[in-house]
ZADO-1210 file (C-alpha; in nm, 4 decimals, padded with zeros to 6 digits):
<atoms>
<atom x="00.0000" y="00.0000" z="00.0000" code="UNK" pos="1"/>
<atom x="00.2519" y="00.2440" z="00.1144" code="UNK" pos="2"/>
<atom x="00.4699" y="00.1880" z="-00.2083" code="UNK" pos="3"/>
<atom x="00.1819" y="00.3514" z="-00.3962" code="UNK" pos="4"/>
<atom x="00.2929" y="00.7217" z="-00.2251" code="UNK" pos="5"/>
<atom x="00.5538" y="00.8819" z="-00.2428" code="UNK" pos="6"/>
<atom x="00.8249" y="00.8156" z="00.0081" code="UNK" pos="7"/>
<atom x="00.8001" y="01.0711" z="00.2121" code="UNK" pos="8"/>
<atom x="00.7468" y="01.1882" z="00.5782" code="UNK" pos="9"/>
<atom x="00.3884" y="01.3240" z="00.5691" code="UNK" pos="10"/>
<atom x="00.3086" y="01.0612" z="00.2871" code="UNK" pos="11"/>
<atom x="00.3918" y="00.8262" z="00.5653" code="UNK" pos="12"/>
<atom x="00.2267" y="00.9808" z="00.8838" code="UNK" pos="13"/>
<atom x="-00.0771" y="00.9885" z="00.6800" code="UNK" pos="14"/>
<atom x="-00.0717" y="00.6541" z="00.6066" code="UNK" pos="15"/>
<atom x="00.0055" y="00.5150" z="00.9293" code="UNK" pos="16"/>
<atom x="-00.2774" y="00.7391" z="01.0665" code="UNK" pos="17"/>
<atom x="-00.4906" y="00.5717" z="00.8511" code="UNK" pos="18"/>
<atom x="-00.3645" y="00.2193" z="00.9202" code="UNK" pos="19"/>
<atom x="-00.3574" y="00.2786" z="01.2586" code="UNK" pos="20"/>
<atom x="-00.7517" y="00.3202" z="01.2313" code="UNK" pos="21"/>
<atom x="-00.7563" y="00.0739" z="00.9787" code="UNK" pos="22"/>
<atom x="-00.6970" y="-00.1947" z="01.2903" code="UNK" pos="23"/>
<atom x="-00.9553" y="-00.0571" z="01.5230" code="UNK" pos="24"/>
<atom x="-01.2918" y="-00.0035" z="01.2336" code="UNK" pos="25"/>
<atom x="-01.1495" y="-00.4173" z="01.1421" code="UNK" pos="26"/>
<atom x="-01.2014" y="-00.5057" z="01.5282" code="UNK" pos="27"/>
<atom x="-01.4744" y="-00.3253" z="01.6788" code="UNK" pos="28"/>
<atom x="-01.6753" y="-00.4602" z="01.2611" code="UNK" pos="29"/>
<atom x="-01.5599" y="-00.7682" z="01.3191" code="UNK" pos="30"/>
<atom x="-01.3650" y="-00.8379" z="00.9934" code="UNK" pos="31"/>
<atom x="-01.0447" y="-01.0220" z="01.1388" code="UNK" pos="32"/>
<atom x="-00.9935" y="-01.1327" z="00.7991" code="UNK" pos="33"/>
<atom x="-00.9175" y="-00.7937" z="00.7278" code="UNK" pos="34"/>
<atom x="-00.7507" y="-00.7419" z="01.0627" code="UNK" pos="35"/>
<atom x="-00.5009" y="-01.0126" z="01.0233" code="UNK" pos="36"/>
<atom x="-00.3976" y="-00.8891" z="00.6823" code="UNK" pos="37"/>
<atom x="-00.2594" y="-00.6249" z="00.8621" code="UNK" pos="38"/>
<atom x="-00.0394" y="-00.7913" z="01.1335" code="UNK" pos="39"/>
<atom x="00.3258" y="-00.9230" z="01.1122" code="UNK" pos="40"/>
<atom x="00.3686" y="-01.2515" z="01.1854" code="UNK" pos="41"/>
<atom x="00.5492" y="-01.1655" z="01.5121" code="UNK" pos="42"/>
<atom x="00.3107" y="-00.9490" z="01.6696" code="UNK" pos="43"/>
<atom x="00.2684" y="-00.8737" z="01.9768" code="UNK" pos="44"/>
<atom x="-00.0613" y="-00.8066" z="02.1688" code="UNK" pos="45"/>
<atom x="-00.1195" y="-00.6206" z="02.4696" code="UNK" pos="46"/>
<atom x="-00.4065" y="-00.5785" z="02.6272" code="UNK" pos="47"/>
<atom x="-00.5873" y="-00.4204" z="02.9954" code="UNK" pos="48"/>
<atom x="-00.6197" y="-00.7511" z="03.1801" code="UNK" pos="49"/>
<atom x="-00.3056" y="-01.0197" z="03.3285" code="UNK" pos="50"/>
<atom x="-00.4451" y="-01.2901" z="03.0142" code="UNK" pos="51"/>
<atom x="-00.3992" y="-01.0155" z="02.6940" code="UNK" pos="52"/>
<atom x="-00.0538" y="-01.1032" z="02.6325" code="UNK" pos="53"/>
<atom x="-00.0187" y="-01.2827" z="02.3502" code="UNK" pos="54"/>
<atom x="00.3039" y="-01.3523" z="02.0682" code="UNK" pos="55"/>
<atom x="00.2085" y="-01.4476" z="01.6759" code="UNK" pos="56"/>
<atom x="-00.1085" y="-01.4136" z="01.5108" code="UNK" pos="57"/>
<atom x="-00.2403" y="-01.7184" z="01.6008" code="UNK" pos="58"/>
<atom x="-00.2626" y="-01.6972" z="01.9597" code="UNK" pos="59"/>
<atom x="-00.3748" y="-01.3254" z="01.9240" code="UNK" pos="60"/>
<atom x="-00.6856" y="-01.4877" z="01.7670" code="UNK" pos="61"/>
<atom x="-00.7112" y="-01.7928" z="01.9910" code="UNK" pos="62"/>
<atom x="-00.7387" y="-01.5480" z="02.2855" code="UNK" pos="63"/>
<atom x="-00.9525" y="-01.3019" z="02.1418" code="UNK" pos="64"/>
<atom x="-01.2421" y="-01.5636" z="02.0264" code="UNK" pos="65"/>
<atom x="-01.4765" y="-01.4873" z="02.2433" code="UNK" pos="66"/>
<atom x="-01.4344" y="-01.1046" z="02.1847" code="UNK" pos="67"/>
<atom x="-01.4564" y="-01.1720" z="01.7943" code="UNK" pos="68"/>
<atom x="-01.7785" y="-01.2670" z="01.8296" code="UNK" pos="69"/>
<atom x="-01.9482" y="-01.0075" z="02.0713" code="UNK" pos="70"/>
<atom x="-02.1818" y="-00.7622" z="01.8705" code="UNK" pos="71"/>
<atom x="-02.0201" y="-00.5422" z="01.6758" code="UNK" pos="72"/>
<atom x="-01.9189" y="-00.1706" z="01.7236" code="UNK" pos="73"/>
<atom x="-01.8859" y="00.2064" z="01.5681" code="UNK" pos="74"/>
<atom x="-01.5475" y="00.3713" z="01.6032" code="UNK" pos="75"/>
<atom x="-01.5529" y="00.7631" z="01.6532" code="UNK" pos="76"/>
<atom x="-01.3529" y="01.0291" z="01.7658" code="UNK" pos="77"/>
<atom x="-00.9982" y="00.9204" z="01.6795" code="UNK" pos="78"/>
<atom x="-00.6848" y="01.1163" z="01.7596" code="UNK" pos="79"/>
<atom x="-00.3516" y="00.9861" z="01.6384" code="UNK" pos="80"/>
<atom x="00.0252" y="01.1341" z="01.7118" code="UNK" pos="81"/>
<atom x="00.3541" y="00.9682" z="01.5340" code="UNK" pos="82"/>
<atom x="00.5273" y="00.9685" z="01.8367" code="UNK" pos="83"/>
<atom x="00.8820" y="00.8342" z="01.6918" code="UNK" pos="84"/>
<atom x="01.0336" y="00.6479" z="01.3654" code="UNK" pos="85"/>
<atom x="01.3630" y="00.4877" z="01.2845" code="UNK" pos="86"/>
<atom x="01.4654" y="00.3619" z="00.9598" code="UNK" pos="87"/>
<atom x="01.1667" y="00.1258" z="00.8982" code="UNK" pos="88"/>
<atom x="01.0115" y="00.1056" z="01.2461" code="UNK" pos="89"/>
<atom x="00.7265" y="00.3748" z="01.3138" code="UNK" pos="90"/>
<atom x="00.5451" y="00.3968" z="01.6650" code="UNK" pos="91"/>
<atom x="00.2174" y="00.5903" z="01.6433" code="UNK" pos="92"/>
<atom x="00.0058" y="00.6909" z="02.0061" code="UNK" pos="93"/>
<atom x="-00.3607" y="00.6654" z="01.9506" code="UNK" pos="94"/>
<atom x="-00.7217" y="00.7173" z="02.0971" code="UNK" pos="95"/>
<atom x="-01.0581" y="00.6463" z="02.0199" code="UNK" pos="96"/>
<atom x="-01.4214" y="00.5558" z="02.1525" code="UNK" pos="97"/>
<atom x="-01.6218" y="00.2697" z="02.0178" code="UNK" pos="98"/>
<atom x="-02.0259" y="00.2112" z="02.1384" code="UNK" pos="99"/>
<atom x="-02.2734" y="00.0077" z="01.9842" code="UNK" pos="100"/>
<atom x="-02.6727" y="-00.0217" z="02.1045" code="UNK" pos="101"/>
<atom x="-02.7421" y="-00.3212" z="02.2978" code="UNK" pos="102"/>
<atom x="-03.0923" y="-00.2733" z="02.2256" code="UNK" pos="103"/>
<atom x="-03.3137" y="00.0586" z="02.0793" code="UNK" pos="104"/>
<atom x="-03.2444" y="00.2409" z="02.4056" code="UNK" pos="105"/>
<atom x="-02.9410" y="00.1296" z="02.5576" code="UNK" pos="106"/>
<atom x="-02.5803" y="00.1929" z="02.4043" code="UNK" pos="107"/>
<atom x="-02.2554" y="00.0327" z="02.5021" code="UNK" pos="108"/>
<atom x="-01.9738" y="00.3078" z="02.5154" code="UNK" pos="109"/>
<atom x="-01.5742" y="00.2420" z="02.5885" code="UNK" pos="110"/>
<atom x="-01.3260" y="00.5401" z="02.5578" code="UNK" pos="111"/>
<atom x="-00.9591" y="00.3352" z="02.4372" code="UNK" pos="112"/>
<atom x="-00.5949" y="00.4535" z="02.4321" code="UNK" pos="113"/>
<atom x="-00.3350" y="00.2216" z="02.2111" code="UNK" pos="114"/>
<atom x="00.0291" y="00.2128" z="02.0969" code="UNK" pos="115"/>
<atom x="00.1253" y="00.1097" z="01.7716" code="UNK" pos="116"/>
<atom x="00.4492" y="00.0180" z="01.6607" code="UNK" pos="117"/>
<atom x="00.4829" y="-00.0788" z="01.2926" code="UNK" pos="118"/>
<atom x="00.7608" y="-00.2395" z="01.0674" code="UNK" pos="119"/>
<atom x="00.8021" y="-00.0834" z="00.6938" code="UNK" pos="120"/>
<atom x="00.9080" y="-00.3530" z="00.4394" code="UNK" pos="121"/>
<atom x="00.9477" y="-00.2535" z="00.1100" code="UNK" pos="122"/>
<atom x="00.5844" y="-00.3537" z="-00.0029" code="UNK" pos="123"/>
<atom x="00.3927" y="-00.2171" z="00.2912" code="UNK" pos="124"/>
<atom x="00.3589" y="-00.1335" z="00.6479" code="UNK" pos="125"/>
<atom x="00.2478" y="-00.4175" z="00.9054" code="UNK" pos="126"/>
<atom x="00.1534" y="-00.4031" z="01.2778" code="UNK" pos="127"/>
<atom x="00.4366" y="-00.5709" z="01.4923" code="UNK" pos="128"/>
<atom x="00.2926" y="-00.4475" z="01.8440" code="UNK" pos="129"/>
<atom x="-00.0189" y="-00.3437" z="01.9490" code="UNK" pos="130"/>
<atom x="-00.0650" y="-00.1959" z="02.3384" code="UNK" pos="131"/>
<atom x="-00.4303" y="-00.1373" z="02.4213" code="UNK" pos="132"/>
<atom x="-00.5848" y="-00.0022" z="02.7452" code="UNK" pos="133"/>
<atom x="-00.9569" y="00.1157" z="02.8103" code="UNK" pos="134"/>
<atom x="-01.0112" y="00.4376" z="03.0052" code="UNK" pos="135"/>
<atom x="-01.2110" y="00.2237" z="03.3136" code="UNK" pos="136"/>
<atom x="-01.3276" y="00.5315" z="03.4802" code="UNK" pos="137"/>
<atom x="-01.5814" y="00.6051" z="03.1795" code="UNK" pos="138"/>
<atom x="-01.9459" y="00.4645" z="03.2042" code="UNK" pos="139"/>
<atom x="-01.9560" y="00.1295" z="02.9974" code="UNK" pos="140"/>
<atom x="-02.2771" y="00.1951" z="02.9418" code="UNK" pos="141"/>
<atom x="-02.5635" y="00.4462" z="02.9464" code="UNK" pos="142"/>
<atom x="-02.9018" y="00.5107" z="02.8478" code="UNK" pos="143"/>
<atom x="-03.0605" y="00.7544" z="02.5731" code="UNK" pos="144"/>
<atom x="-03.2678" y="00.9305" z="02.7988" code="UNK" pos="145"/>
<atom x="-02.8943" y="01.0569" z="02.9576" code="UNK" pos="146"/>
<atom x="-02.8989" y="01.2423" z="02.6621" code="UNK" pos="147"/>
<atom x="-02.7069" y="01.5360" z="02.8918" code="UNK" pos="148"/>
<atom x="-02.4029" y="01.2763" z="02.9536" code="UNK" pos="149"/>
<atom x="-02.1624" y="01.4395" z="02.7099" code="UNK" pos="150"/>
<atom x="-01.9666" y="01.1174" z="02.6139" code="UNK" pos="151"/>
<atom x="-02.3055" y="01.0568" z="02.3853" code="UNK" pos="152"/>
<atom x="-02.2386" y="00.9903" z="02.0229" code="UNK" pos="153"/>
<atom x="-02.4151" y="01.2932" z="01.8896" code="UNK" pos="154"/>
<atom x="-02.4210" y="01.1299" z="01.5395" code="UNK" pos="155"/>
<atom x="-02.5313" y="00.8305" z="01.6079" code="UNK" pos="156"/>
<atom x="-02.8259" y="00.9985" z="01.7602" code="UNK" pos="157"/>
<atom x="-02.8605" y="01.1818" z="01.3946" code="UNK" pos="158"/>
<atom x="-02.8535" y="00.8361" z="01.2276" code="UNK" pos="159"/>
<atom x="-03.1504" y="00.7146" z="01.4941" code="UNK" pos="160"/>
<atom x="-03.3711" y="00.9932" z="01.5288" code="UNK" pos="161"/>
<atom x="-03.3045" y="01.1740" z="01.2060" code="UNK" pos="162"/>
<atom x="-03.2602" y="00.9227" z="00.9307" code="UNK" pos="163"/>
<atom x="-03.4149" y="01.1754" z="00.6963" code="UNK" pos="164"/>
<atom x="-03.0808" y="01.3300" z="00.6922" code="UNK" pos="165"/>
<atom x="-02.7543" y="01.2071" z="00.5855" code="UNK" pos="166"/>
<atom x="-02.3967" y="01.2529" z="00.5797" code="UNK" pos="167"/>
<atom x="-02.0642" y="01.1907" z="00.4068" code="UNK" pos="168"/>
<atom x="-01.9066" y="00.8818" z="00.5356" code="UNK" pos="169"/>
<atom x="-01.5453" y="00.9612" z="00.4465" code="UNK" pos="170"/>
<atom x="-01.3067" y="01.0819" z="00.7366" code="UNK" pos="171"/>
<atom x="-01.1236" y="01.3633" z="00.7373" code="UNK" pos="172"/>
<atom x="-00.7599" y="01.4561" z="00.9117" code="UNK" pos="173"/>
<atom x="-00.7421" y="01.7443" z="01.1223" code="UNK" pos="174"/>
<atom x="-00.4440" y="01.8515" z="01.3187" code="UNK" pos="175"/>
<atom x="-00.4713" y="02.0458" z="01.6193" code="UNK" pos="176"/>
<atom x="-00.2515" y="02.2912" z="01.7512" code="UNK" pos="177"/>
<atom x="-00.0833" y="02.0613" z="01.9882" code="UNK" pos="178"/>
<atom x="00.0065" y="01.8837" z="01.7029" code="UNK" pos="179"/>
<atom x="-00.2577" y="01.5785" z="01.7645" code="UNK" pos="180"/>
<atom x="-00.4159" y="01.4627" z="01.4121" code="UNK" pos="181"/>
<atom x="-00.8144" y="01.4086" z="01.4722" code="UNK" pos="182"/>
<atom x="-00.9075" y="01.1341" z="01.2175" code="UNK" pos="183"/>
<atom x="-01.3024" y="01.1839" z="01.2168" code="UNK" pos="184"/>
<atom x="-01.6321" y="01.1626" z="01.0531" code="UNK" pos="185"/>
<atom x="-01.7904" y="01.4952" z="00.9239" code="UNK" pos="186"/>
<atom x="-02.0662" y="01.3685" z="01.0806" code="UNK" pos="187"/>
<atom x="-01.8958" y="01.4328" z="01.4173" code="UNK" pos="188"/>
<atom x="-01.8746" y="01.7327" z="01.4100" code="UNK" pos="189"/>
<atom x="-02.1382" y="01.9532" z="01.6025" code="UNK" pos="190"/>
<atom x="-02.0068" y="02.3137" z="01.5628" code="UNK" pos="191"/>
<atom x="-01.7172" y="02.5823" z="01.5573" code="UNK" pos="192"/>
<atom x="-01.6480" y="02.8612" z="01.7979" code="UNK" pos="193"/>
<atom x="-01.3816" y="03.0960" z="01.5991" code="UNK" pos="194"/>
<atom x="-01.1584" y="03.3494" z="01.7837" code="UNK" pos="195"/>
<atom x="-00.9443" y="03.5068" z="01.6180" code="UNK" pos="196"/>
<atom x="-00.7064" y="03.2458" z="01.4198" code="UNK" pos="197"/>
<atom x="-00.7493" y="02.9913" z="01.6975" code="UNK" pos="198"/>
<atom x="-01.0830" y="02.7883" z="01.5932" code="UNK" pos="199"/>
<atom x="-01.2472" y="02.5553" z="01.9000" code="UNK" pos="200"/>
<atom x="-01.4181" y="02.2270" z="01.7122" code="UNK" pos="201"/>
<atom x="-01.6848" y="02.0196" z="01.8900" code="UNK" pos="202"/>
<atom x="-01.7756" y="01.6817" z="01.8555" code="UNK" pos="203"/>
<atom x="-02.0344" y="01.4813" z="02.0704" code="UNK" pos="204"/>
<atom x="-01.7830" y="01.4086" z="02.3711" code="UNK" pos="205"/>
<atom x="-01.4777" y="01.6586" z="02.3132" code="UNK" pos="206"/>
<atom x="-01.3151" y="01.9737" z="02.2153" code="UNK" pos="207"/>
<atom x="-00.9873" y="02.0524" z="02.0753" code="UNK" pos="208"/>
<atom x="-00.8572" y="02.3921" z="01.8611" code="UNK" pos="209"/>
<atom x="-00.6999" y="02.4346" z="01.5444" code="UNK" pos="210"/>
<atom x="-00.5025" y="02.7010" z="01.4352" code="UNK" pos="211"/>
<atom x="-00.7352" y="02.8288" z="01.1278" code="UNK" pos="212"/>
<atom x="-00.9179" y="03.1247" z="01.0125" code="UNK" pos="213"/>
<atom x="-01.2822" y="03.1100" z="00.9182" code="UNK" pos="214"/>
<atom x="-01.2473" y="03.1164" z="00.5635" code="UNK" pos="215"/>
<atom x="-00.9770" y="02.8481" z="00.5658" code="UNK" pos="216"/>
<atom x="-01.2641" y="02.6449" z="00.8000" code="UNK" pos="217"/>
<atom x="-01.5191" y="02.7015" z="00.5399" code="UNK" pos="218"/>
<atom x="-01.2868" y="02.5532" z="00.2442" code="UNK" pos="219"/>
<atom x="-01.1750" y="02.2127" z="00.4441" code="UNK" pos="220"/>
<atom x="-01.5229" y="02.1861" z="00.6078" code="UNK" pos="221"/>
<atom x="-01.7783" y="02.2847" z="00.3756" code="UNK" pos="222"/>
<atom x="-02.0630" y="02.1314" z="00.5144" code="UNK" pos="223"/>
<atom x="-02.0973" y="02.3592" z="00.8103" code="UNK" pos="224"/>
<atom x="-02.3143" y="02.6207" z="00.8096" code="UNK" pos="225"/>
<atom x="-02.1582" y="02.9817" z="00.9001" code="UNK" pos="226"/>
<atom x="-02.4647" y="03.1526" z="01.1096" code="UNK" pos="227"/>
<atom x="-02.2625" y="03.4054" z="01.2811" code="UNK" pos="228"/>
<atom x="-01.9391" y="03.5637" z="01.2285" code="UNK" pos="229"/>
<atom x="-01.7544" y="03.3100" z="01.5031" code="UNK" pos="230"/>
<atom x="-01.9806" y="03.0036" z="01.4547" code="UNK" pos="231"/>
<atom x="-02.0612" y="02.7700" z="01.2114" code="UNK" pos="232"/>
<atom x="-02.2636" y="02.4560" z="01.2764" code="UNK" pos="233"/>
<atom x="-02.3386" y="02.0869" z="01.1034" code="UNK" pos="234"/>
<atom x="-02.6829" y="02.1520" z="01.0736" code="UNK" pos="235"/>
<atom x="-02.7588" y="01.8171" z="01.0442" code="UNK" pos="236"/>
<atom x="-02.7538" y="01.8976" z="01.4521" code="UNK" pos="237"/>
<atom x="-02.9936" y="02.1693" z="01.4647" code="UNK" pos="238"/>
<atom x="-03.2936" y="02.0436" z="01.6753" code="UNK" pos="239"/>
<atom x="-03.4199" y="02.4401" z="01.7133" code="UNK" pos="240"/>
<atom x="-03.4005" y="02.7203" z="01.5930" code="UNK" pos="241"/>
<atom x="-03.5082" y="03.0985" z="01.7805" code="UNK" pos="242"/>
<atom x="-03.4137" y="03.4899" z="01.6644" code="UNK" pos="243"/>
<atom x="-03.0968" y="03.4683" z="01.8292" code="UNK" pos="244"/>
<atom x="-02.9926" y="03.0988" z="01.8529" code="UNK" pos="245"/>
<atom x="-02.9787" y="02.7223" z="01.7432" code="UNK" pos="246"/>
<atom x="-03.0272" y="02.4452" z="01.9745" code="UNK" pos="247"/>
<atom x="-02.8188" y="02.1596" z="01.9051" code="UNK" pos="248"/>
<atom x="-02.8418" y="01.8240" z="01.9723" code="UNK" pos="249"/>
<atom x="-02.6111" y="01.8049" z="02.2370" code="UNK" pos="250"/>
<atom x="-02.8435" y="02.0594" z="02.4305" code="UNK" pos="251"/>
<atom x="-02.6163" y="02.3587" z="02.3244" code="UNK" pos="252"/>
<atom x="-02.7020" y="02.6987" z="02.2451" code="UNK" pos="253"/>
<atom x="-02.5194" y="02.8335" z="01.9464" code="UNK" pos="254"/>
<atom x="-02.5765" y="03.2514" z="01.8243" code="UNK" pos="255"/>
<atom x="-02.7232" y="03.3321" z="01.5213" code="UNK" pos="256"/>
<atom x="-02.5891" y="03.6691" z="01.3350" code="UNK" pos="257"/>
<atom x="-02.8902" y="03.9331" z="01.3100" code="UNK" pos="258"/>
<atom x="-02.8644" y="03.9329" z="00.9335" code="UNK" pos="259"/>
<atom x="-02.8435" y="03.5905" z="00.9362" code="UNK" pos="260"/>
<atom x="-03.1411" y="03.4775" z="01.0795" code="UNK" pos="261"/>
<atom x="-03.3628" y="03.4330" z="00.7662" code="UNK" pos="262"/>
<atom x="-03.0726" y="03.2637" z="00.5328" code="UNK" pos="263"/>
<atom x="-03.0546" y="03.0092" z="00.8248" code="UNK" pos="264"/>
<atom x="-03.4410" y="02.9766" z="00.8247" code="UNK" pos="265"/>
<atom x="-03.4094" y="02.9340" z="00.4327" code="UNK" pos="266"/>
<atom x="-03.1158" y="02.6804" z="00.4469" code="UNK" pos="267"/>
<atom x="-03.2691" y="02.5069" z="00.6951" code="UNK" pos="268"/>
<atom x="-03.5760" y="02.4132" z="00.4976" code="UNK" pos="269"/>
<atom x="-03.4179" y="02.2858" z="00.2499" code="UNK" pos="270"/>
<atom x="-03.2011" y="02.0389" z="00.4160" code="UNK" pos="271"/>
</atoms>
């Protein structure tokens, strides 16, 4: 895969960004098949209990059988950092959250950090060692009507309750100005709070700032809506709308513009 690029450093931390998530969408969907394409024969496997230690493919999957066949799961809010590389070994720091419904009105929810380290051969780049931990202080699970718990995944809500809607499904990278690449869904974002050339973005269970300008923000994330000079919003998100504000799903209040209150109106009908 890699050989396809050219060989360069940000050629590289792109594509380990992407491989990196590569291995957690293959888990949490279930397509090992997939999964094990990606690992070297002598990985390594660590995971947050004494048994998750495991050496080789084989006894990765032998230990994680029972896992391989639990329900399967959505993987959001991904931040990735290349953390170090030598010759042809990369290591690449990682977190993400992954929740799935166990039935129409409870979700499953767990909030991971991993460590990557993978070995470039001249065909392509495969996983060698894989450290994964779950954050245990976050609620494994929670109910829709805690729709105030802001670890809710705001667009899975949209893809419940407004299925008349819809979104792109291809991720985008967005690095923030401590240098942390955000690998997400459009769909996750909620809004933008601009101040100045320092830009706060909002998903359904963080914040973090880039360092860009409003009209740069409107080129790489054109489905926002700008309805005020400092805010745009996914308006896949607006639940309300009054003369001087949006409610969004997540409960927040976000300021419309005075001269912007009818174009919103408009805009808004015909989504």
């Amino acid at each position: 895969m890699a050989k396809e690029y050219s060989k360069n450093i940000t050629d590289f931390n792109q594509i380990l960004i992407q491989q990196s998530s590569f291995v957690f969408h293959f888990w949490f969907d279930r397509d090992i098949d997939n999964l094990v394409k990606l690992l070297d024969p002598n990985f390594v496997w660590i995971g947050s209990y004494e048994f998750q230690y495991t050496k080789g493919i084989d006894q990765f999957l032998e230990i994680t059988k029972e896992e391989q066949g639990e329900i399967a799961a959505q993987v959001f809010d991904e931040e990735y950092n290349i953390l170090f590389h030598e010759k042809n070994l990369w290591i690449v720091h990682g977190c993400f959250s992954a929740s799935a419904w166990k039935d129409k009105t409870t979700y499953l929810y767990t909030r991971q950090r991993a460590t990557f380290v993978w070995k470039y051969t001249e065909e392509n780049f495969k996983l060698l060692h894989l450290h994964c931990t779950m954050a245990r202080d976050v609620p494994l699970e929670g109910n829709i009507q805690d729709s105030s718990k802001n670890h809710m995944r705001w667009f899975e809500y949209m893809q419940n309750a407004e299925k008349n809607r819809s979104s792109t499904k291809s991720h985008i990278l967005i690095r923030d100005i401590n240098g942390s690449t955000h690998y997400i869904l459009p769909s996750e974002i909620i809004y933008v709070h601009i101040n100045y050339h320092i830009a706060s973005v909002y998903t359904g269970s963080r914040k973090f700032d880039v360092r860009q300008n409003l009209n740069q923000l409107l080129i790489q994330l054109p489905f926002l809506m700008q309805i005020h000079k400092s805010w745009l919003v996914n308006p896949v998100y607006i639940v309300k709308i009054q003369r001087y504000y949006v409610t969004t799903a997540n409960n927040d209040k976000v300021p419309i513009g005075k001269s912007r209150y009818n174009e919103v109106c408009a805009a808004l009908k015909r989504i």
